[in-house]
C-alpha positions in Angstrom: 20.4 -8.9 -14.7 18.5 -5.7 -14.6 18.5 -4.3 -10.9 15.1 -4.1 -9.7 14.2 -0.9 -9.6 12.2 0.1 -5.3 10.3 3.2 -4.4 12.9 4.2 -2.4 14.8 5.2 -6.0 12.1 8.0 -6.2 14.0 10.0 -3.1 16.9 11.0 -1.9 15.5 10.5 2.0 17.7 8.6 4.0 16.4 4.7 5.1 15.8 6.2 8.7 14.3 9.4 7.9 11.2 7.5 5.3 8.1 6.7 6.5 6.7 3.5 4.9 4.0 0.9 4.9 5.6 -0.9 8.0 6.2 1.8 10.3 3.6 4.6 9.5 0.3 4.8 11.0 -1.9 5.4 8.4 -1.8 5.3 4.5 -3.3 7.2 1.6 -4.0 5.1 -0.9 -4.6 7.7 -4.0 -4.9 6.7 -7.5 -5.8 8.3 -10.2 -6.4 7.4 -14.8 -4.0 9.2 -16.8 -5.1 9.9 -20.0 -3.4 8.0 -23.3 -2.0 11.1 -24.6 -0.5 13.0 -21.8 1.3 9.8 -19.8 4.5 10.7 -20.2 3.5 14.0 -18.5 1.8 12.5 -16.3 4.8 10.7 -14.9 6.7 13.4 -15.1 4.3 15.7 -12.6 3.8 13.1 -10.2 8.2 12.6 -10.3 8.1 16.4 -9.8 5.3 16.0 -7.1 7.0 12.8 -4.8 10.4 14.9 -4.9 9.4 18.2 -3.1 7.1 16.4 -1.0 9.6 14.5 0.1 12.3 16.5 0.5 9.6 19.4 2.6 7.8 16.8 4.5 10.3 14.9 6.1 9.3 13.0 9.4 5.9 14.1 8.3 5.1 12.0 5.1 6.7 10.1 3.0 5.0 9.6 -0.4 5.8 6.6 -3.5 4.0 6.7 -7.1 3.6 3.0 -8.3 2.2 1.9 -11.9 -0.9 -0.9 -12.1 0.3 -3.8 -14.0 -1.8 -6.2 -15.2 -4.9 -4.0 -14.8 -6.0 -1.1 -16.1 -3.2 1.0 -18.1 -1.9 4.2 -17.0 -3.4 4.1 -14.1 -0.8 4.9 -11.5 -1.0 4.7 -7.6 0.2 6.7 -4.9 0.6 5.8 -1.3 0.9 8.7 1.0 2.5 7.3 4.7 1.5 9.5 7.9 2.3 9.0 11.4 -1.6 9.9 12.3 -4.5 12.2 10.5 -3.3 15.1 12.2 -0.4 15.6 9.9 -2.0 15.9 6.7 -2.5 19.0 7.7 0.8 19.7 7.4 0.3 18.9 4.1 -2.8 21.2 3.1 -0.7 23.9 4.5 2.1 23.3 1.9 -0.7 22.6 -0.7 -2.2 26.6 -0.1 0.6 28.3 0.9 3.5 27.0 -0.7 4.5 28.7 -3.9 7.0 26.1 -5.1 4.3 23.4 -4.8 2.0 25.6 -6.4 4.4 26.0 -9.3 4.8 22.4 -9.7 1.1 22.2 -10.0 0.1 25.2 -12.5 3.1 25.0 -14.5 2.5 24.0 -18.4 3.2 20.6 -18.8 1.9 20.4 -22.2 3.7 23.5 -24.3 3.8 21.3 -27.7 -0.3 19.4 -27.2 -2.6 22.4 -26.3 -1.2 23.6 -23.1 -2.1 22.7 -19.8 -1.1 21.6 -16.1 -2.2 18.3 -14.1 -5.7 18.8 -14.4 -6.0 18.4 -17.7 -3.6 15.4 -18.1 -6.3 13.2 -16.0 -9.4 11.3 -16.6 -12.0 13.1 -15.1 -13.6 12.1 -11.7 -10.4 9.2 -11.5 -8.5 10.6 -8.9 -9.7 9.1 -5.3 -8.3 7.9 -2.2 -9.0 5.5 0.5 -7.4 5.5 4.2 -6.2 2.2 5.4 -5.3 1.8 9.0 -3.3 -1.5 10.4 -5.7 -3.6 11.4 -5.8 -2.8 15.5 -7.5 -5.5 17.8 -5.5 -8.6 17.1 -2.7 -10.3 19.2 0.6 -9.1 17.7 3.8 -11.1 17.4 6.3 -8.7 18.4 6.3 -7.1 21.9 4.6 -3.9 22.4 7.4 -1.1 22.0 7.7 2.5 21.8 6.0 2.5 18.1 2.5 1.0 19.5 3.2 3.5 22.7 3.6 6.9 21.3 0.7 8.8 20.7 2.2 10.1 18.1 0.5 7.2 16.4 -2.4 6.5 14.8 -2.3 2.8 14.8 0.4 0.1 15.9 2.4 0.5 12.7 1.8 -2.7 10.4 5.4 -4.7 11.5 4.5 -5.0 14.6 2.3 -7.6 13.6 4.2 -10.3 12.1 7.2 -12.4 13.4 8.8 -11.9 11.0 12.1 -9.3 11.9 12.1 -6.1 11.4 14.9 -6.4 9.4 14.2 -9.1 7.2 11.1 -6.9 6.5 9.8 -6.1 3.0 7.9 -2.6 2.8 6.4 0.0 0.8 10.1 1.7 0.2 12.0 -1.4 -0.6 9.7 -3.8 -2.2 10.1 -4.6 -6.3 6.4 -5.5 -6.7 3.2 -5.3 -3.9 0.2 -7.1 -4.3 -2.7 -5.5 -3.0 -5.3 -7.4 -1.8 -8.7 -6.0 -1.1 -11.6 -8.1 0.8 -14.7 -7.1 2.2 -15.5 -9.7 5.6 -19.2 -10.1 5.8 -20.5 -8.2 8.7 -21.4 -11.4 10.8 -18.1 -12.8 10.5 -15.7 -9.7 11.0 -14.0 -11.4 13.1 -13.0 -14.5 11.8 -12.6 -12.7 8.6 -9.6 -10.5 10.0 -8.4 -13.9 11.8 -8.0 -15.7 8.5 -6.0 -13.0 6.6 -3.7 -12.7 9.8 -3.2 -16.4 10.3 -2.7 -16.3 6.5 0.1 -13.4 6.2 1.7 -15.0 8.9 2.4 -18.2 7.4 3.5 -16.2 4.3 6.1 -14.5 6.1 7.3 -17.3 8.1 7.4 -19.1 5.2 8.8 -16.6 2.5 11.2 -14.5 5.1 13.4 -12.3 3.4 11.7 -12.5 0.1 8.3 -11.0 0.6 6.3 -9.9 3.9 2.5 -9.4 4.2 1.1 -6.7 6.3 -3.0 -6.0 6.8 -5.1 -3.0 7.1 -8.3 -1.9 7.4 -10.3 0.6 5.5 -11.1 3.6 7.5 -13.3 6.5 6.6 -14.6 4.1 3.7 -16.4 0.8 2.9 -16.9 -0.7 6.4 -15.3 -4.0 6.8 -12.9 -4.2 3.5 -9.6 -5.0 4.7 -6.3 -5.1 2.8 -3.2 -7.1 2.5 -0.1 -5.6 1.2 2.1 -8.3 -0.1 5.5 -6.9 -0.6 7.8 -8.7 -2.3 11.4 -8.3 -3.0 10.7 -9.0 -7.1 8.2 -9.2 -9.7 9.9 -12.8 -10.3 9.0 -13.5 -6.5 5.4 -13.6 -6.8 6.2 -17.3 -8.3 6.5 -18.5 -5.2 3.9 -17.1 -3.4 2.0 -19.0 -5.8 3.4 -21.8 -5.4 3.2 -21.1 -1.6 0.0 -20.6 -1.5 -1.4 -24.1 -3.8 0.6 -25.8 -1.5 -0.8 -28.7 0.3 1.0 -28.0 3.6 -1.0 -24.0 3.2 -4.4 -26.0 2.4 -4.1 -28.2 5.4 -2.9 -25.3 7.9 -5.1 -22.3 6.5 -7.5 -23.1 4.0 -8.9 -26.3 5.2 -9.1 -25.2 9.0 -12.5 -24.7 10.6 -13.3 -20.8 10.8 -17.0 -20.5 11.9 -18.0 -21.7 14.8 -20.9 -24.4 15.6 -23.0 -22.2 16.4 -22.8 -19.9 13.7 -23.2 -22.5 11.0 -19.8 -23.9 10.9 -17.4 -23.8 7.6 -14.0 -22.5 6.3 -12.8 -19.6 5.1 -14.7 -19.6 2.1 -18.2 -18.4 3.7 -16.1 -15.0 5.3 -15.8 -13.0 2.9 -18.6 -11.1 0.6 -19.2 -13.3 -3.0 -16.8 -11.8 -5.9 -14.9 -9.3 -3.6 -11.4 -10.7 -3.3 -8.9 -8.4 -5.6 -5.6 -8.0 -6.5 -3.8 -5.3 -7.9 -0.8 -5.8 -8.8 1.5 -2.8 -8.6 5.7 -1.9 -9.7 7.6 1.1 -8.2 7.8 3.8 -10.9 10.8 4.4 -12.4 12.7 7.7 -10.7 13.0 9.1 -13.9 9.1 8.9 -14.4 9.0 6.3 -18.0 6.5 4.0 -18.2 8.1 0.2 -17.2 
């Protein structure tokens, strides 16, 4: 059996010293269209990018490439993990100042297709990002500890809010496959919106402990009111059973069926939460260290 390959194959860090989708503060979610031709080059800057970030930026960010799947191809996926918006600047520092990174950026990546470095091995206008916060305001599981404290902090890391222990935990660094689920909560029911996808990743991680964990976020800086789930699972092959999981009857009765709205907002489930047509999932592998297309 192949061993499934985890973002954490993409760095040398240390477990302790990486900062991931459970215990960071904020993420960048970038993403950008590689074109057809240059790919493989593609890959291979973004492998060149991750390792000197990494290695320069430690306790600062921590940065994983991922590959869409079952979406749009080429189109690969970054998620940048900070502690709070303050240290990105730590970051645009390195990005004007640093001649290595500037190296990695400039140098010709394309010797034997016309020449060229990063800017010319992407679609144009496809690189963008979006900041998602963990989603502040609800009751978490786990009991407040130095992590939601420290000012340090942006926002109570993401694994505070789940049960589920810390180190049963499926993240960003360890996971074989994450789902990424993006919903945007109509403005009326923001509320209940957020309630639903927390009562919901709940009884996926109490359910599914040890094989995947769900963790939810917020847009910030963005589209107000789209919020995100994470699933992270510990393999492609595991997403089975969150299907299964999730067309259970036992899921129906205790999430999907259960009053949401309030009498005197109309009443209903969760189907009336959530803006028509904008549930998604994306559907996104660890890239390989050595920067091949899976």
């Amino acid at each position: 059996m192949t061993p499934t390959i985890t973002a954490q194959d993409q760095t040398t860090l240390k477990p302790d010293q990486i900062l991931h989708s459970g215990n960071s503060g904020m993420v960048i979610h970038r993403q950008g269209q590689l074109k057809y031709e240059f790919a493989k080059e593609g890959r291979g800057f973004s492998v060149d990018l991750l390792k000197y970030i990494n290695e320069n930026q430690v306790g600062v960010a921590t940065t994983f490439c991922y590959e869409e799947v079952f979406g749009v191809r080429d189109r690969i996926h970054w998620f940048i993990h900070l502690r709070n918006p303050n240290e990105y600047r730590k970051l645009v520092e390195m990005v004007d100042h640093d001649e290595k990174f500037q190296d990695i950026s400039i140098v010709d990546r394309l010797p034997e297709k016309g020449h060229g470095n990063w800017e010319k091995i992407f679609v144009e206008s496809s690189m963008n990002e979006r900041i998602l916060v963990p989603q502040h305001g609800l009751l978490q599981s786990h009991d407040e500890d130095d992590d939601h404290e420290d000012a340090a902090y942006f926002a109570s890391p993401a694994r505070n809010q789940t049960a589920q222990p810390f180190d049963v935990q499926i993240d960003s660094s360890n996971a074989g496959a994450i789902v990424m689920r993006s919903m945007v909560v109509k403005y009326e029911f923001r509320e209940e919106g957020r309630l639903f996808a927390f009562d919901w990743q709940e009884y996926v991680n109490q359910a599914l402990s040890g094989t995947a964990t769900a963790l939810l976020y917020e847009e910030n800086f963005g589209q107000q009111d789209r919020i995100y789930t994470l699933i992270h699972l510990r393999s492609f092959d595991d997403y089975r059973a969150l299907t299964e999981l999730d067309r259970s009857p036992e899921m129906d009765t205790e999430i999907y069926s259960k009053q949401r709205v309030h009498e005197s907002k109309g009443g209903g489930t969760w189907e009336g939460l959530f803006v028509p047509a904008s549930i998604r999932d994306t559907l996104l592998i660890p890239q390989a260290p050595s920067g091949q297309a899976g």
